[in-house]
C-alpha positions, 0 to 999 in steps of 0.5 A: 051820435045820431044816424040819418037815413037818408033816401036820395032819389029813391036808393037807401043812404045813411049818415051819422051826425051830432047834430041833426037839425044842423044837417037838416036846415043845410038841406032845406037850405040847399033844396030851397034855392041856397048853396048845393053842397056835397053830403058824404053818406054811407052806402050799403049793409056790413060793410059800408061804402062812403059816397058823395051825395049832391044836394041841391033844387030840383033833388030827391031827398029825405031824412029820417032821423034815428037816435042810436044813443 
C-alpha cells in the first residue's frame, strides 16, 4: 500500500492506494477537462475522518507520494 498526501485547495489530505500512478493519470485526467470524479481521502491525525473530495478543472490539487512498504 502506498499512502498519498494529498493537498486540496490549500488543507492536508491523505489516501492510501496500490496503485499510484493509477490515482495520478485519473487526476490529471479530471484536472485536464476529462470526467470529475469524487476522491474519498482521509482527514486529520489519530484518528481520521473519511472525506469526499471533487476533483475536477478549475481545482487545486497535489499529490505526494509516499511509500509505507
Amino acid at each position: 500500500m502506498i499512502r498519498i498526501d494529498v493537498v486540496y485547495g490549500g488543507h492536508p489530505y491523505s489516501v492510501v492506494v496500490d496503485d499510484p500512478e493509477a490515482l495520478k493519470a485519473q487526476v490529471l485526467d479530471a484536472v485536464s477537462g476529462g470526467t470529475p470524479f469524487w476522491l474519498t481521502v482521509n482527514e486529520g491525525a489519530g484518528t481520521l475522518k473519511p472525506t469526499d473530495v471533487l476533483i475536477s478543472t478549475g481545482v487545486a490539487v497535489s499529490l505526494s507520494v509516499i511509500d509505507v512498504g
